[in-house]
C-alpha positions in Angstrom: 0.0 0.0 0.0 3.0 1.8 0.7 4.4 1.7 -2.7 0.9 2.4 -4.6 0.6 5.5 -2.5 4.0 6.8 -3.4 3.5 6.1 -6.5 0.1 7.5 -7.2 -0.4 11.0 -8.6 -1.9 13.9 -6.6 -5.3 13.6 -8.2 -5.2 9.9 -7.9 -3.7 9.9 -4.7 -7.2 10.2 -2.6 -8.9 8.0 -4.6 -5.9 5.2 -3.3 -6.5 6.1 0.3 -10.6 6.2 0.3 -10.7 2.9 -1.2 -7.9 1.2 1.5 -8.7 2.9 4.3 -12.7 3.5 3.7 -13.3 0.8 1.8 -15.1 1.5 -1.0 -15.6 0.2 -4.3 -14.1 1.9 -6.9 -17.3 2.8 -9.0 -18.4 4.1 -5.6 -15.4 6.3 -5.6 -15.9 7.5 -9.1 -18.9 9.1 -8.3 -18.2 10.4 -4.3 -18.4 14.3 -4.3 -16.2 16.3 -2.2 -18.7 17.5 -0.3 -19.9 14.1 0.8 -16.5 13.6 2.6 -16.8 15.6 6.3 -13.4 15.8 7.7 -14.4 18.4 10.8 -17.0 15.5 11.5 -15.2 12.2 10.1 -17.2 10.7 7.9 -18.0 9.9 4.2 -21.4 9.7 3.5 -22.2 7.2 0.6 -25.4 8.4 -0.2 -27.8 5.8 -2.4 -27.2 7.1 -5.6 -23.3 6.1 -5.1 -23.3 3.2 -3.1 -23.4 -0.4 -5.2 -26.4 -1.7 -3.1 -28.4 1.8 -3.3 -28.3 1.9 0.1 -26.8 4.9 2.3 -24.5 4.1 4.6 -22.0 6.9 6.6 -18.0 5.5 6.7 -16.1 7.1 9.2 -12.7 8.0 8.2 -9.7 6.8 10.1 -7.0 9.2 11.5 -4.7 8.1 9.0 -7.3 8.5 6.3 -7.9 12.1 7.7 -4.1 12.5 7.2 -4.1 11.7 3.7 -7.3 13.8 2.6 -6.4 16.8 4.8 -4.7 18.6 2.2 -7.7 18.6 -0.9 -10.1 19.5 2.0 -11.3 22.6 0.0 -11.9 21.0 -3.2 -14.8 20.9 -5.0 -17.2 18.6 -7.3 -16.4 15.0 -8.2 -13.2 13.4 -6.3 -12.2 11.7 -9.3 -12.1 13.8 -12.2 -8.7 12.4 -13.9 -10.9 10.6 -17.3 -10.3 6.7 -17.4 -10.3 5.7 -13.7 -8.6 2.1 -14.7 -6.0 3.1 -16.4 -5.1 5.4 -13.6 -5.2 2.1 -11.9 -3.1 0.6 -14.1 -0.4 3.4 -14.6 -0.2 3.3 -10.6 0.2 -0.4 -10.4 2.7 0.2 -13.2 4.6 2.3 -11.2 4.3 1.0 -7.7 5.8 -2.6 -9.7 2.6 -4.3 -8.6 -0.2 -6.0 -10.3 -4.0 -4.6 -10.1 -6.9 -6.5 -8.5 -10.4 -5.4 -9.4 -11.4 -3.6 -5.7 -8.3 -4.8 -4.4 -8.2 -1.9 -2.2 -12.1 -2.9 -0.7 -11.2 -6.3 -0.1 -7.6 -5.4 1.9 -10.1 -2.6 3.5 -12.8 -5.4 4.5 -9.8 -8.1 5.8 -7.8 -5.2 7.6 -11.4 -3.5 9.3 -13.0 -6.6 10.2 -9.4 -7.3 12.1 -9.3 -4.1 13.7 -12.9 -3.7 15.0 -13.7 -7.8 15.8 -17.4 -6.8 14.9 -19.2 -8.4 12.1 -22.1 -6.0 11.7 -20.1 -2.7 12.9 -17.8 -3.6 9.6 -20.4 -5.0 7.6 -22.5 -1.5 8.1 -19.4 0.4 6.9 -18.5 -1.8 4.2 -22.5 -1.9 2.8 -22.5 -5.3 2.8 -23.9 -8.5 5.0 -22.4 -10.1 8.3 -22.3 -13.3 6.2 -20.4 -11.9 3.4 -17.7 -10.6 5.9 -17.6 -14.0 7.9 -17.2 -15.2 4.2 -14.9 -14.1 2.4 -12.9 -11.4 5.4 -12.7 -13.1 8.9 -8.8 -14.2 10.0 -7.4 -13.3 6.7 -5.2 -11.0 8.9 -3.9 -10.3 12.4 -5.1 -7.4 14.8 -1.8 -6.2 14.8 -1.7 -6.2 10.2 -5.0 -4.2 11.1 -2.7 -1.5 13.1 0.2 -1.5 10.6 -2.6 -0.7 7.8 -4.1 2.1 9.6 -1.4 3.4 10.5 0.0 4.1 7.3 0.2 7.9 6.9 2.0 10.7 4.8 5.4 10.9 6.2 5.2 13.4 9.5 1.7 13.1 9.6 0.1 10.7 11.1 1.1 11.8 14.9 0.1 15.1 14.7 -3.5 14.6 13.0 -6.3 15.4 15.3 -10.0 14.8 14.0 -11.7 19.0 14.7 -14.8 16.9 16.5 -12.5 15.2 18.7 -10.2 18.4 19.3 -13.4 20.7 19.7 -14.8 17.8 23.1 
């Protein structure tokens, strides 16, 4: 994940971090708006006309996810706006010397999550899918303390100094 973020571009660069550390598909990404992405309040609403299952569901966003959206906080209209979103895929893979897996990024998301919080429906609810599908396809893929590494991948600098505005404000 490392490598793909260093070797993404700056307009592809958020589109990397949503989809590993929010976990969402990458047509969902394709049509997420800026303004459905609250950093002061940590969350990215997925309203129904984005989600896959036409279902709204509100993913909060991580404090290393936070770290790597902070600075296009003031942008405006579509988060992806680069054209052909698989090729920019595909020239990051390129780059990065890895190989690119259709939602990769979701299913490292669902394994690494559903590590982290040990709660099927808590993860399924972010992920808009089913329990069962989690304790499918997800459950002891990975380790509690993989979970940690993952989220705690951050720009370089950043990750200790990030502090969520709700959580500063309480």
């Amino acid at each position: 994940m490392r490598r793909l973020l260093a070797a993404a571009d700056s307009q592809f660069l958020p589109c990397l971090a949503i989809g590993a550390f929010a976990g969402l598909r990458s047509a969902e990404i394709q049509r997420l708006k800026w303004s459905d992405i609250d950093l002061a309040q940590g969350h990215i609403v997925v309203k129904q006309g984005v989600a896959k299952t036409a279902s709204r569901r509100i993913v909060p966003i991580r404090k290393n996810l936070a770290a790597w959206l902070a600075p296009y906080a003031k942008q405006t209209g579509l988060v992806w706006q680069g054209g052909d979103f698989s090729k920019a895929q595909a020239r990051t893979a390129l780059a990065a010397g890895l190989e690119w897996k259709h939602n990769g990024l979701r299913h490292s998301c669902a394994s690494y999550l559903f590590a982290l919080i040990g709660d099927a429906g808590r993860t399924a609810g972010e992920l808009g899918n089913s329990p069962s599908t989690l304790h499918r396809h997800y459950r002891e893929l990975v380790t509690p303390a993989a979970a940690k590494q993952w989220y705690d991948i951050a720009p370089e600098g950043e990750a200790a100094n990030i502090v969520p505005i709700a959580a500063a404000a309480a």
